[in-house]
Every structure is written in C-alpha cells, then in structure tokens.
ROLO-551343 format. One record per residue (C-alpha): chain; residue number from 1; residue in one letter; x, y, z. Coordinates in Angstrom, 3 decimals. Each point is the difference from the previous one (the first is absolute). Example, Ala and Ser with C-alpha at 12.3 -4.5 7.8 and 13.67 -1.06 7.14 Angstrom:
<nodes>
   kette    nr   rest          u          v          w
       A     1      a     12.300     -4.500      7.800
       A     2      s      1.370      3.440     -0.660
</nodes>
This chain:
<nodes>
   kette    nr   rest          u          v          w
       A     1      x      0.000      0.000      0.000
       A     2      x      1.396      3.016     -1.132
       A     3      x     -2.450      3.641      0.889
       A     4      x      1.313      3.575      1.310
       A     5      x     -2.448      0.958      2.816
       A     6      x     -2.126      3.096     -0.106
       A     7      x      2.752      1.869      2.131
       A     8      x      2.755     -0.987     -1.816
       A     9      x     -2.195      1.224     -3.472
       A    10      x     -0.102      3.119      1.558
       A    11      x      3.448      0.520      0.891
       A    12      x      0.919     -1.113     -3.319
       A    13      x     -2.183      2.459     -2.061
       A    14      x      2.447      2.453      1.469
       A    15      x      3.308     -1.219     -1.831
       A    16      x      0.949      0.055     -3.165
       A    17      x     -1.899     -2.948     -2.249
       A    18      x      2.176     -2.229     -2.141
       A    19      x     -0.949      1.181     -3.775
       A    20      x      0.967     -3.532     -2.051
       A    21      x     -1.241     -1.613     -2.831
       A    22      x      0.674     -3.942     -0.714
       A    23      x      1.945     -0.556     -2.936
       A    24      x      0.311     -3.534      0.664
       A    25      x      2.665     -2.274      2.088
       A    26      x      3.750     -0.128     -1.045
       A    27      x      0.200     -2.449     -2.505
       A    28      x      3.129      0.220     -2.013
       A    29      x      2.774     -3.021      0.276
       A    30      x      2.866      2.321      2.109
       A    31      x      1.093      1.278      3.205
       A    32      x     -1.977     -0.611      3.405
       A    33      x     -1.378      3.645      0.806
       A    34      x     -0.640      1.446      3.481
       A    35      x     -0.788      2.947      2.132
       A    36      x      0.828      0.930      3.265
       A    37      x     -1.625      2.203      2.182
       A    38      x      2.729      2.332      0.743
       A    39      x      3.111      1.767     -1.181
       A    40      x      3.292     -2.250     -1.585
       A    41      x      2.942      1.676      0.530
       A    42      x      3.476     -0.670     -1.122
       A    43      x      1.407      1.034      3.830
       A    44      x     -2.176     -2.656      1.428
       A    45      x      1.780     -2.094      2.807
       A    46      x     -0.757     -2.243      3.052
       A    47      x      1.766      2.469      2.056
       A    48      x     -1.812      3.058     -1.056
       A    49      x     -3.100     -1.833      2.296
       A    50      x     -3.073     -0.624     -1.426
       A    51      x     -0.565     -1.018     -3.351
       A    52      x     -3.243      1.100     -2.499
       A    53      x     -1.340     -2.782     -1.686
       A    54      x      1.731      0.202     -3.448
       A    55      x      3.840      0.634      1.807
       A    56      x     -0.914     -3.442      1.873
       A    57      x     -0.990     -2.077     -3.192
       A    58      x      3.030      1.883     -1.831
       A    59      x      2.583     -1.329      2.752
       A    60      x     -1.486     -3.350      0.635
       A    61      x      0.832     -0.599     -3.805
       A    62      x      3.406      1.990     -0.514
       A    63      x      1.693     -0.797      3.793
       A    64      x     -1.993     -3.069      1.201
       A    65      x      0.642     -0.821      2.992
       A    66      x      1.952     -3.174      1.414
       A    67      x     -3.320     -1.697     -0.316
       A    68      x     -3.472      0.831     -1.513
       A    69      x     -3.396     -0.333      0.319
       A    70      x     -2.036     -2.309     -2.598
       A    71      x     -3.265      1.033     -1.550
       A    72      x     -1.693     -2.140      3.238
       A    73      x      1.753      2.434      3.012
       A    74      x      2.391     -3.284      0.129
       A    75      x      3.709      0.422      0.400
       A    76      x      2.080     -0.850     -3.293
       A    77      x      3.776      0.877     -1.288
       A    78      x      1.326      3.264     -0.418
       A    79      x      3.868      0.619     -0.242
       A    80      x      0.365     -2.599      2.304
       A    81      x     -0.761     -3.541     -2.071
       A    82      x      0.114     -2.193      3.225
       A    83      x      0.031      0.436      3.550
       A    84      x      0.912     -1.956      3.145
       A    85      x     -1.394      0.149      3.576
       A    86      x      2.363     -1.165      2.729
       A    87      x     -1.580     -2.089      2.871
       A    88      x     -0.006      2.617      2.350
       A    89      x     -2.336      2.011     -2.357
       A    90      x      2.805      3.082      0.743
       A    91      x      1.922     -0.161     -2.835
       A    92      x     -1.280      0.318     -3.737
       A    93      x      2.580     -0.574     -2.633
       A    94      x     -0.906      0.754     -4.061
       A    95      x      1.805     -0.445     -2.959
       A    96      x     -0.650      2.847     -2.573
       A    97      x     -0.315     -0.816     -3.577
       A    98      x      2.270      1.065     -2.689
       A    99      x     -1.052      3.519     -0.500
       A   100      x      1.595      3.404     -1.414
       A   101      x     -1.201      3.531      1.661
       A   102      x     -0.708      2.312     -3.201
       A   103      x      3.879      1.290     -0.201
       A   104      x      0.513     -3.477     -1.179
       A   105      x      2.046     -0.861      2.847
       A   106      x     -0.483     -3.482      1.868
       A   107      x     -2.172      0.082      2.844
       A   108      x      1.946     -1.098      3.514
       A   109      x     -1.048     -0.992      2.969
       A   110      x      1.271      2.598      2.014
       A   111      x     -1.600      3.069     -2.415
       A   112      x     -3.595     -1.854      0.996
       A   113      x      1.361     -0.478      4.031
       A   114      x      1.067      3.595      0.177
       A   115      x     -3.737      1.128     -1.968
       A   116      x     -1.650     -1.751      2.469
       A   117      x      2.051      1.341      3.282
       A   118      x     -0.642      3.247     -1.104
       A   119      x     -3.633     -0.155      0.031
       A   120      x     -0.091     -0.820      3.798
       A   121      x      2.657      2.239      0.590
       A   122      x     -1.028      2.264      2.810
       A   123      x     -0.639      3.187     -2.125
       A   124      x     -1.855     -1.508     -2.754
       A   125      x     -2.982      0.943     -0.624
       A   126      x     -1.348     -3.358     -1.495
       A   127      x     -3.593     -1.100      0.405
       A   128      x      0.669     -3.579      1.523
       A   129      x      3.207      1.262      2.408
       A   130      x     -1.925     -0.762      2.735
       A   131      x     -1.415     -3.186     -1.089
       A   132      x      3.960     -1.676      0.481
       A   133      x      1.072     -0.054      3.640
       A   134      x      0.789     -3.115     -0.327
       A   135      x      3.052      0.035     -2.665
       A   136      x      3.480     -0.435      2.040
       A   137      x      2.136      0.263     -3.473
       A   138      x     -0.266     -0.089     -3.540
       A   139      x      3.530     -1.105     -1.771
       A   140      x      0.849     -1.466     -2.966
       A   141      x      1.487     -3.147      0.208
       A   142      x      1.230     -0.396     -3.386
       A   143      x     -0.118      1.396     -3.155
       A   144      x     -3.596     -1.313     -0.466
       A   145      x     -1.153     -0.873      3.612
       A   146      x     -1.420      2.229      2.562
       A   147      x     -1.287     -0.428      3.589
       A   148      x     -2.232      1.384      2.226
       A   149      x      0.472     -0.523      3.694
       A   150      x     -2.981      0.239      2.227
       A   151      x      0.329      0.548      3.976
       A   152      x     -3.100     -1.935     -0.028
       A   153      x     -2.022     -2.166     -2.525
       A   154      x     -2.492      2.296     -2.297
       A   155      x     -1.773     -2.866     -2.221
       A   156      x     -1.709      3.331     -1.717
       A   157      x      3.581      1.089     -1.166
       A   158      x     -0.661     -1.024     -3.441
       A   159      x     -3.515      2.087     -0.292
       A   160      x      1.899      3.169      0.914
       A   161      x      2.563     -0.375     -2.896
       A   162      x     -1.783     -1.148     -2.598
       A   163      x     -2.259      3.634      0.271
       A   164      x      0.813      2.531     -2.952
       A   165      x      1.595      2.194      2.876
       A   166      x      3.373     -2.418      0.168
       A   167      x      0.374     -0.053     -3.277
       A   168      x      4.244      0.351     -0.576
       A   169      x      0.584      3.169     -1.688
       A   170      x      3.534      0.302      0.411
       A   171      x      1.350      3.770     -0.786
       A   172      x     -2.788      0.322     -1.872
       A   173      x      0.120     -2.555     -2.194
       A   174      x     -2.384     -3.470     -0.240
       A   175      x      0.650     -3.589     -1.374
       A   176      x     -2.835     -0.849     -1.104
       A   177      x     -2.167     -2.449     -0.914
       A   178      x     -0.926      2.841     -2.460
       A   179      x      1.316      2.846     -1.234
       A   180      x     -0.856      3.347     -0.061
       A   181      x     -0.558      2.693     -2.575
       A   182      x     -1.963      3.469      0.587
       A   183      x     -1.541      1.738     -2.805
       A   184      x     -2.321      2.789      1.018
       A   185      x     -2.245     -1.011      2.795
       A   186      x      0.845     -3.350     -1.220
       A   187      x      1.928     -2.574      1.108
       A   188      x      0.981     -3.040     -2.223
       A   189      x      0.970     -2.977      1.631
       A   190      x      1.712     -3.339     -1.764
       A   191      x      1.582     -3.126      1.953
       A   192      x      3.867     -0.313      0.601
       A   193      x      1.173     -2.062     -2.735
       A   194      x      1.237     -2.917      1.660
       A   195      x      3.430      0.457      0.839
       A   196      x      1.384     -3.967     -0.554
       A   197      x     -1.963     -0.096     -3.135
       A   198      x      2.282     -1.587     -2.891
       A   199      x     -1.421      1.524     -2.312
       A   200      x      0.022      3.856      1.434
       A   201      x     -1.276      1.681     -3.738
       A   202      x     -2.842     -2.595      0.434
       A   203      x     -0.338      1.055      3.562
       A   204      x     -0.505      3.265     -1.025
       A   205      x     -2.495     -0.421     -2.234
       A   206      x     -2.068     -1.727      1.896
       A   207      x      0.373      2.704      2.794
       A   208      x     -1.416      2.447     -2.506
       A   209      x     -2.667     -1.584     -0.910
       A   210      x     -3.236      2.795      0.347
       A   211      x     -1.986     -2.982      1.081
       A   212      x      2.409     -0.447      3.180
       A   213      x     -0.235      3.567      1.127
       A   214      x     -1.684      2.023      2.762
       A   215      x     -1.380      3.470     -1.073
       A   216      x     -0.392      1.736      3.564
       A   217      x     -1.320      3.803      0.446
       A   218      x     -0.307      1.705      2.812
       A   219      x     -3.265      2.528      0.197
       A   220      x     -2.612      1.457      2.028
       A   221      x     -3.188     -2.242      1.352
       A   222      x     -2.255      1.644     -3.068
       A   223      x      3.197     -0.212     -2.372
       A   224      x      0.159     -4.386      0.307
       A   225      x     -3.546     -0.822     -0.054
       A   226      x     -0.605      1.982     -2.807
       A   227      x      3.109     -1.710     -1.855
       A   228      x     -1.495     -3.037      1.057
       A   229      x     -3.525      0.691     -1.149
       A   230      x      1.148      1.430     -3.359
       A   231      x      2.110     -2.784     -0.831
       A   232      x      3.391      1.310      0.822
       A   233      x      0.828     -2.245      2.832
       A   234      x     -0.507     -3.321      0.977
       A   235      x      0.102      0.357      3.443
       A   236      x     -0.185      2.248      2.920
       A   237      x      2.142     -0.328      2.941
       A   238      x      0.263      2.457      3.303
       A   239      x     -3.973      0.019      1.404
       A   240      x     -0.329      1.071      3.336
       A   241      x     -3.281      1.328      2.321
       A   242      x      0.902      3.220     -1.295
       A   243      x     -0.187     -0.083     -3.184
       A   244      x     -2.908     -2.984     -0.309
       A   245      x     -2.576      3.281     -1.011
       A   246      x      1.787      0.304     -3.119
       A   247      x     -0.988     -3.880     -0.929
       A   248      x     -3.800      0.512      0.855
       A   249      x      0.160      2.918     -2.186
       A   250      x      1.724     -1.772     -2.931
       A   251      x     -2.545     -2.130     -0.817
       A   252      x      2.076     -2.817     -0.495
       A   253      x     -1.542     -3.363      0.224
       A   254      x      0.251     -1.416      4.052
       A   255      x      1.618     -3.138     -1.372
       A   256      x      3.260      1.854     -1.031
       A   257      x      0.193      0.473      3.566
       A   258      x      2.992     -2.098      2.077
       A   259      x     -0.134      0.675      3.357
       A   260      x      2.471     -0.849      2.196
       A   261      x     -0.905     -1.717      3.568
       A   262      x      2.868      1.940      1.337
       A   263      x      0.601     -0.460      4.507
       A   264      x      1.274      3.012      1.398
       A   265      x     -0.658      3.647      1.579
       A   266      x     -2.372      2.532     -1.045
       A   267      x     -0.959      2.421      2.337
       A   268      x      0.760      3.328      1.858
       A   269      x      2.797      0.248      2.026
       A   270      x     -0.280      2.408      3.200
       A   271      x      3.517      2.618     -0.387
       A   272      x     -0.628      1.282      3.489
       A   273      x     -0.788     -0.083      3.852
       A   274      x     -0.959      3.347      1.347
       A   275      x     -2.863      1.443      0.518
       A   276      x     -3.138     -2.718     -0.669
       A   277      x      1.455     -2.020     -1.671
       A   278      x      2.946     -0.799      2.526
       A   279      x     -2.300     -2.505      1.568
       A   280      x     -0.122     -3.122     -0.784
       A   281      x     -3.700     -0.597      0.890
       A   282      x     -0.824      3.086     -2.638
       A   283      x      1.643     -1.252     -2.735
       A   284      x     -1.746     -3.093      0.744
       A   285      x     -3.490      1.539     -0.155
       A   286      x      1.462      1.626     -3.605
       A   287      x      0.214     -3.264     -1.258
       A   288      x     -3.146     -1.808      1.257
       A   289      x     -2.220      2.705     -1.627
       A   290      x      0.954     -0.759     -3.628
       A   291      x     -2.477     -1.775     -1.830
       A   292      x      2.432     -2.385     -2.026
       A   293      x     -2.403     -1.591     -2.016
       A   294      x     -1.590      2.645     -1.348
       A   295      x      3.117      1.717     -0.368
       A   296      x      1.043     -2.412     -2.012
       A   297      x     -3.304     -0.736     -2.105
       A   298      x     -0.076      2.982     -1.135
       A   299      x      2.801     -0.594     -2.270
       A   300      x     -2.154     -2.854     -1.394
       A   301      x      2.317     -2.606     -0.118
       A   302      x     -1.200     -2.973      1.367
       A   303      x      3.743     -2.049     -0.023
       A   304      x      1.713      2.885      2.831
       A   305      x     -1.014     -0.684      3.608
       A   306      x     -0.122      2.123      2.516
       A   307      x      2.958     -1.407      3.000
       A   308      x     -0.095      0.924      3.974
       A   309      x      2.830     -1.712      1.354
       A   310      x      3.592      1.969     -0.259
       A   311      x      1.213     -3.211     -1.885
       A   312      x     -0.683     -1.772     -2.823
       A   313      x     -2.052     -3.674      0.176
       A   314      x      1.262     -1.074     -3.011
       A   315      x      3.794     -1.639      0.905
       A   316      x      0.011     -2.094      2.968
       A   317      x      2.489     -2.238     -1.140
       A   318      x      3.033      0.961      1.874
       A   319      x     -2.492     -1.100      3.221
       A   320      x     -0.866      3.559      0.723
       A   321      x     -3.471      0.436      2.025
       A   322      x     -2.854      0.750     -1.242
       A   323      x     -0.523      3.920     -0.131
       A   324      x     -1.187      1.519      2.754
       A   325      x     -3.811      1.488     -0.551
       A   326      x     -0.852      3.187      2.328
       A   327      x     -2.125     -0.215      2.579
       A   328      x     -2.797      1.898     -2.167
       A   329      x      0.336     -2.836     -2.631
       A   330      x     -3.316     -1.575      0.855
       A   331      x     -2.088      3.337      0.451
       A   332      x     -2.297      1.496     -2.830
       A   333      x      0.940      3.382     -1.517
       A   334      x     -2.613      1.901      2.526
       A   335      x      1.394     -1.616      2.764
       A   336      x      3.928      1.120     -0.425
       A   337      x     -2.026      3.587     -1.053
       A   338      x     -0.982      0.479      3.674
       A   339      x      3.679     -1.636      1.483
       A   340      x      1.254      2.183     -1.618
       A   341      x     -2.122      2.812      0.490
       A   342      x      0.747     -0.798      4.007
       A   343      x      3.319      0.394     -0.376
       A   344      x      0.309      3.436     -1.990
       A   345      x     -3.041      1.644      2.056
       A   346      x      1.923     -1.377      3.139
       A   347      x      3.054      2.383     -1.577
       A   348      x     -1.996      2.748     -0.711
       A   349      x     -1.466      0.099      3.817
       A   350      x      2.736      0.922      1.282
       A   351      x      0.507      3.396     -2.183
       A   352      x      2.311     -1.481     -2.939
       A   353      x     -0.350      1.128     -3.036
       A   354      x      1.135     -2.494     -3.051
       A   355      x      1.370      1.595     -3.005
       A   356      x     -1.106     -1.159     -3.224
       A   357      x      1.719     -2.925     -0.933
       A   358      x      2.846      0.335     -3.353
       A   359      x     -0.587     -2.683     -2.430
       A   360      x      3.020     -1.173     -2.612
       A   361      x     -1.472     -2.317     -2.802
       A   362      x      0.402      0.502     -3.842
       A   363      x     -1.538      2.575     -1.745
       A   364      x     -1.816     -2.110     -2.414
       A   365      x     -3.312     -0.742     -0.068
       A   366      x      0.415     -3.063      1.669
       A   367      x      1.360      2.282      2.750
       A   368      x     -2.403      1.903      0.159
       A   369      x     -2.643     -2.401     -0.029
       A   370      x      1.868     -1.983      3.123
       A   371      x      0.232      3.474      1.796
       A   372      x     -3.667      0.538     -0.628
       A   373      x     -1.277     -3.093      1.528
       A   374      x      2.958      0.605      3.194
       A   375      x     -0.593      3.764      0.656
       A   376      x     -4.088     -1.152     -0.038
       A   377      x      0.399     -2.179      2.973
       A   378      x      2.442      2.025      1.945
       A   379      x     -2.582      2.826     -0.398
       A   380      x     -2.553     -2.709      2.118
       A   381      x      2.214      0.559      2.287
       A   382      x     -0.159      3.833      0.243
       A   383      x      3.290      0.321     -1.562
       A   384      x      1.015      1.761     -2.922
       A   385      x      2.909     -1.470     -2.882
       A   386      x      2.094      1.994     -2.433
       A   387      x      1.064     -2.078     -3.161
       A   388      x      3.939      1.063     -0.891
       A   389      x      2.739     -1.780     -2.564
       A   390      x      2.199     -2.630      1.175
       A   391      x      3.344      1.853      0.189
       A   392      x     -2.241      2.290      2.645
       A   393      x      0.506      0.360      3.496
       A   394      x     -2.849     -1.906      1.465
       A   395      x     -1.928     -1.811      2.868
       A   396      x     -0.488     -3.001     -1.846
       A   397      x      1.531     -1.353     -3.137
       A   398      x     -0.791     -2.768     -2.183
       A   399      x      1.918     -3.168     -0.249
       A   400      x     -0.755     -2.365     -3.371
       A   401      x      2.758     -2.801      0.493
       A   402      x     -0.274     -3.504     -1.566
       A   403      x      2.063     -2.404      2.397
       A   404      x      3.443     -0.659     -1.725
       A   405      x     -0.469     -3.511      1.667
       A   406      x     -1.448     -2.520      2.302
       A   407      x      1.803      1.394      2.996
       A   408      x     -2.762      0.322      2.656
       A   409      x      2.545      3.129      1.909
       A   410      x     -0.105      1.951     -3.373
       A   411      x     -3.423      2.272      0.761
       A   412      x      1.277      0.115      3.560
       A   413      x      3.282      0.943     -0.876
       A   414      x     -1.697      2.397     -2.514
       A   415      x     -2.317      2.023      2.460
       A   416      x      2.468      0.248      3.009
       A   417      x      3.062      2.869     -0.051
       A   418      x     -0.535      0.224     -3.582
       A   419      x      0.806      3.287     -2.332
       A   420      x     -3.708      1.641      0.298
       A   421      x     -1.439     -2.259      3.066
       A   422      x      0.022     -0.199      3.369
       A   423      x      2.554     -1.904      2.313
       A   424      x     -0.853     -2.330      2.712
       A   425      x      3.262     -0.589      2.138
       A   426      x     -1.865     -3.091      1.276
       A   427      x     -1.066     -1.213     -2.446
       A   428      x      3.760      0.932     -2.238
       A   429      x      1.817     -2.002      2.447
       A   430      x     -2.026     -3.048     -0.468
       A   431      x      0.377      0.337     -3.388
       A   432      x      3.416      0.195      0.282
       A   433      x      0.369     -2.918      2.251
       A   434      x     -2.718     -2.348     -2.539
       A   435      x      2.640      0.667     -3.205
       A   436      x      3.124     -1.128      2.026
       A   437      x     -2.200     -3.245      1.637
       A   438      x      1.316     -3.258     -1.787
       A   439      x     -3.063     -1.784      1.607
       A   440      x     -3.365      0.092     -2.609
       A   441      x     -2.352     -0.865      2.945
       A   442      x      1.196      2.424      2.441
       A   443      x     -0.364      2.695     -3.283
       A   444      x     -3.571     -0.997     -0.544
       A   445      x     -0.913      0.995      3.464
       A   446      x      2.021      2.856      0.425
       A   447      x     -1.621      1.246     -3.537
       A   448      x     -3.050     -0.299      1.630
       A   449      x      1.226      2.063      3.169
       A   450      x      1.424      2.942     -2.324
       A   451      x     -3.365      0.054     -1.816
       A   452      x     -2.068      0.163      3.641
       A   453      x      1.970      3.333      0.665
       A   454      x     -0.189      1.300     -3.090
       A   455      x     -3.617     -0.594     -0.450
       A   456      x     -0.241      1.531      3.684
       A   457      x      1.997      3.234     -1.070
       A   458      x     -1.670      0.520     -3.237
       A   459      x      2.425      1.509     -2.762
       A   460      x     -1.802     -1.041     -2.947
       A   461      x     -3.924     -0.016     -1.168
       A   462      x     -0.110     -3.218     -1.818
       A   463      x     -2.703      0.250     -3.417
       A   464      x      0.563     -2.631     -2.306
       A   465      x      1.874     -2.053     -2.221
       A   466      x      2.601      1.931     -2.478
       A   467      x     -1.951      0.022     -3.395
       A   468      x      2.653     -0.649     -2.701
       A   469      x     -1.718     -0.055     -3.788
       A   470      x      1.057     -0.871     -3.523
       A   471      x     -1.859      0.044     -3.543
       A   472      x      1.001     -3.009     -2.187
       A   473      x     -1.247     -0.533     -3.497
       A   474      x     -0.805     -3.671     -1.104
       A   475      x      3.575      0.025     -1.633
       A   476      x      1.467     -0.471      3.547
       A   477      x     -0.323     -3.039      1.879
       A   478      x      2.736      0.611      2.103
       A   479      x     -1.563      2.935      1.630
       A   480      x     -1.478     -1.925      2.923
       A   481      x     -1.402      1.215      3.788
       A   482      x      2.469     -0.604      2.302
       A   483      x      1.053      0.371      3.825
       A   484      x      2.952      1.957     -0.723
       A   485      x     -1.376      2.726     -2.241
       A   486      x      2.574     -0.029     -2.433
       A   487      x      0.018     -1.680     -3.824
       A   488      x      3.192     -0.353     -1.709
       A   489      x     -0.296      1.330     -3.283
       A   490      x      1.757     -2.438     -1.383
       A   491      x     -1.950     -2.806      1.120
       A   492      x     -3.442      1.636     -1.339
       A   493      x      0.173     -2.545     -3.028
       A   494      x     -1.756      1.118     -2.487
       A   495      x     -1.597     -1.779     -2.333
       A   496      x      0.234     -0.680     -3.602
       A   497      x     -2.560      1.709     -2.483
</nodes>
C-alpha cells in the first residue's frame, strides 16, 4: 500500500511539483545508468566525514574496501581476496589481491595498513572512528598480508570495513574494481582490466566494453527521478525520509520502489541540560507525547515503522538483549498526553518558564513535514518549537544513522559523549568497560545495564526506523532491499534487452 495522507497532501502542495513527462524506460544495449541524491565531488574522501550518496557509490567502486558488501547486505571480497580468523577471534589477517592504485604503481600492504591507521587516528574526522575501539594494531606483514589486532574479539569487524566509508583511497588515488572518468556532472566508470591477464590488449577490450560500464550522476531529489522517469536513468540511488515527497510527487509507479529494511537511529537528539530540559524526567515527558504512528503515516509509507526503544530489534546475534521498551510502551497516545502533561504543568508550578524548543532537521519537505507532526504535539503540551537547519545551534537535532553492523553497543555508543549529544559518565564508563570485556555473557548483561541508564537519563527521542529508498527499473535485478542500505553498483546486473 502506497497513499500520502491528507496532511502530508497539504504540506506537499507547498513545494515545488516534479514537471516530467515519460518518454519510456532506458532501453539501449550500454552502460548501467544511475542517480544519486546528492553532490559527486572529485575531493570526496572517508576522512572528510560523511559521505552524500553518489561520493559513497563512487568510492565503493574506485577504492573498495578490504572487503565488500554483495547485492544481499552479505560480506564478499574487496582488495583483500581471502581472509583468516585466528582462534582467539583477535587477530584478522587478509591477503590483498594483485592490484595497481591509478599511478600505476603496485599496491602494498603497508600503503592499505597506513590508509587504514589514519582513519582512526585521533584527529580524523572519519564517520566510523568511533565504531573501532577495539583495533590494537594494523601492520603489514608482508608485501601482500595485513593484520588487524583486536584487544578484544569484534565478530562485527568485517561489517564495519566492508562500508563505502573504508574504502582505501591512498593519496588520493583508488584501485579499483573500476575505474574512474568524470565528464561534466558525469562520471564514467569501467572495471580494472585484470592485471594477470595474458592477454592484456584483450583485457582491455573487454574492460571497455559500454555494456560493462556504470554511468553514475550525481543531482538533486527532482533532478534523478525525473532522469529516471524520462528515460535517462535506470536507476535511482540516495532516498532518504527527506526527500521521499519528491517520489509521491513523481508519479512513478510504487513498484519501482526498493526499500530498504534498514536497523538503526532516527530521532532527535537532546544538545542540552539547562533550563527544562536539564531534567531527565522532562525530556522524558518530550518523548512520550509524540504520536509515532501518525507521525509516521503521514508519510504514507506503509514498509517504515515507527521504533521506541533507543536500540535497534533487528541484530541480536552477537547475544545482545532484547531492547529495552519505556515504561510508557504499553500506554495509548492519550494516556502518555496527560504523563506528560503532569510533568511539564508540575514545571510550570513552580514559576519556570520553558523557552521554545530549537529544532535541527533538513530543510526539505520531508523536514518539514516531520517538524510539523513534532512541533504539533509539543504544542499539547503548552510548548512552543522553532524549526532551524542542521548546521544550527539547537535544542534538539536529528540523528538518521543506519547501524554499520550487528554490534548491539553501536546506538549506545552512538547517543552517549557523542559530537552533538549528551554524555552520561555512568553510563560512558560502562561502555568503556563492555568494549574491553573478553566475556560475551557478561557483555550481554552489562549492555542491558548501560541501556537501563540511558533509557533513565533520556538523551535521545527515539521515532522510527531510518527510511533508506531506491528507484530500480525492470533492467536491474540486482537492485534488491536490504539490511544494510547500500547496493553496489556493480552488482545491480542488469539485464540483457
């Protein structure tokens, strides 16, 4: 089922509609052809922090990392052709392939061991820095072999490199499995002949075949549907909450839709603890008077779900617990109105004032439309929001995070002492005690324990699910839902027609 509610119609009429015309599906034996939501920029690079759609595709295909997600969310190769886990689960040794960075000299271990140190150097600014307490050392052992040395077993290890993020870009160049050629907003992309070929003019040839390539543009929300409902793109790759408005008003049939049943974090982060909203029992009552559901049906999209608990259900397979649910779980949306009422009257007796409450989310219409529905139900509450841009100062700022991996301390680790979130001593120490435990029961529990206090302490108003969307024509078969959010371009096969 697939229909924008009355609100969301509403809010829509205001923006900009999409003005295409169908001029029929891209049919012509060639190159695969995709656009991103987002900018693709020649600068990009893991340790500029995050990446836009397009500059994640474009390194997962020119730098891929020592391993690589499949089409399925499944780890594969990368630069690294085999791996070995010692008994101990602490050490992690790969052999990388026979590769050549784009100067056309030999890829070595140690350029790869020396990329990879620097992104969890201490003044990088890399996305997943945080994500690696674990790693002791990362050395080449030989030419060809590198290891990384945990203080503790992480069986996620794997998840976190194969993400577009640690892709090797070493001085700024790639290896491949493709390579790379701009032209315009265009970028051309063509597999690495094979290096061991015999035949290397053969090689060549082959590499250069149109029907092997990747056209990949990056362009606004409005910009890639409409080259994917005029014909000029087979695929459309970079969907988020956000920019889901633009979809609705494209017209494009529901079953292009791939959505992705991505576990993470998606929800406003509290920046502060003065005034109201320094106690905990406030921020609390914040968070019980959303109306989730409604919130999120009135994007229409019957595949996101709204999510209560500070982690993700999804991964359990490391033996986390199960997520903690508030104590308001099991209440109706009336009854957490009048909690929560309690609570901010119960500040207001007592001749406080609360100042109306800063709100950083996107200025899309999917923004605004999520702002809508939040500044509604604070205003229940007698309270009064201001919508501002994300690189704002504000009271609250959203978070929309897929989890890297299955690591049931990554939200935690996320939401306390974090750039843009509050910090918990108690709760940081335990986290800092849970990575260094060898022990997997005594983790589970003390996972639990860190989640108690942060539940208790309330940084974080939980909404739903991340909503991660793609467009695929029928040419693509490749382009499948999947718990990681991300589709290697390369693996999209598309079909002969």
């Amino acid at each position: 089922m697939y229909a924008l509610r009355p609100a969301a119609t509403v809010l829509l009429a205001a923006t900009a509609a999409l003005a295409l015309t169908n001029c029929g599906l891209f049919g012509a034996r060639g190159p695969v052809r995709v656009a991103a939501i987002g900018p693709i920029t020649s600068a990009a690079a893991p340790l500029r922090g995050e990446l836009s759609a397009g500059n994640a595709a474009l390194l997962d295909l020119s730098a891929q990392g020592l391993v690589s997600f499949d089409g399925e969310g499944q780890i594969d190769t990368g630069l690294a052709e085999r791996w070995t886990v010692t008994a101990d689960g602490r050490s992690y040794v790969f052999r990388i392939r026979e590769a050549k960075w784009t100067n056309g000299r030999k890829v070595m271990a140690e350029d790869v061991a020396a990329t990879l140190r620097s992104y969890i150097a201490p003044a990088s600014r890399h996305l997943l820095k945080s994500n690696f307490p674990e790693i002791e050392t990362i050395k080449a052992m030989t030419d060809s072999v590198i290891e990384i040395r945990l203080s503790v077993p992480q069986p996620n290890i794997l998840e976190l490199l194969a993400q577009p993020s640690m892709a090797i870009v070493y001085k700024g160049m790639g290896w491949g499995p493709m390579r790379a050629k701009r032209t315009g907003r265009t970028v051309l992309l063509s597999p690495v002949p094979d290096p061991l070929a015999e035949d290397p003019a053969a090689a060549e040839a082959a590499a250069n075949d149109p029907a092997a390539s990747i056209e990949l543009v990056g362009t606004t929300p409005q910009g890639a549907l409409a080259r994917f409902k005029n014909g000029y793109a087979d695929g459309v790759i970079g969907g988020r909450f956000s920019t889901l408005p633009y979809f609705v008003a494209s017209n494009i049939g529901r079953s292009r839709l791939v959505v992705d049943p991505a576990p993470g974090l998606f929800g406003l982060a509290f920046t502060r603890t003065d005034g109201f909203l320094g106690i905990d029992a406030n921020r609390d009552a914040l968070s019980r008077a959303i109306r989730r559901q409604r919130l999120i049906d009135a994007f229409g999209l019957a595949e996101w779900q709204p999510q209560t608990t500070l982690r993700p259900a999804a991964f359990r397979r490391d033996g986390g617990p199960e997520p903690l649910a508030p104590a308001w779980a099991d209440y109706d949306d009336n009854s957490r109105l009048v909690q929560a009422k309690r609570v901010v009257d119960a500040w207001r007796a007592g001749g406080r004032d609360i100042d109306p409450l800063r709100i950083a989310v996107p200025a899309t219409p999917g923004g605004r439309i999520l702002f809508a529905y939040i500044a509604a139900d604070f205003a229940r509450l007698g309270i009064e929001s201001r919508r501002v841009n994300m690189a704002s100062a504000a009271d609250l700022r959203l978070i929309d995070e897929v989890a890297p991996n299955d690591d049931a301390l990554w939200a935690l680790r996320r939401l306390s002492c974090q750039p843009g979130t509050l910090c918990n001593r108690d709760a940081q120490e335990m986290i800092e005690a849970t990575t260094a435990n060898i022990d997997a029961g005594q983790r589970a529990q003390q996972v639990g324990e860190i989640e108690a206090i942060l539940a208790r302490y309330t940084p974080f108003i939980p909404l739903a699910s991340p909503l991660r969307w793609s467009v695929a024509s029928q040419r693509l078969t490749g382009l499948r839902p999947n718990v990681r959010a991300i589709h290697p371009l390369n693996r999209l096969i598309a079909l002969p027609n």
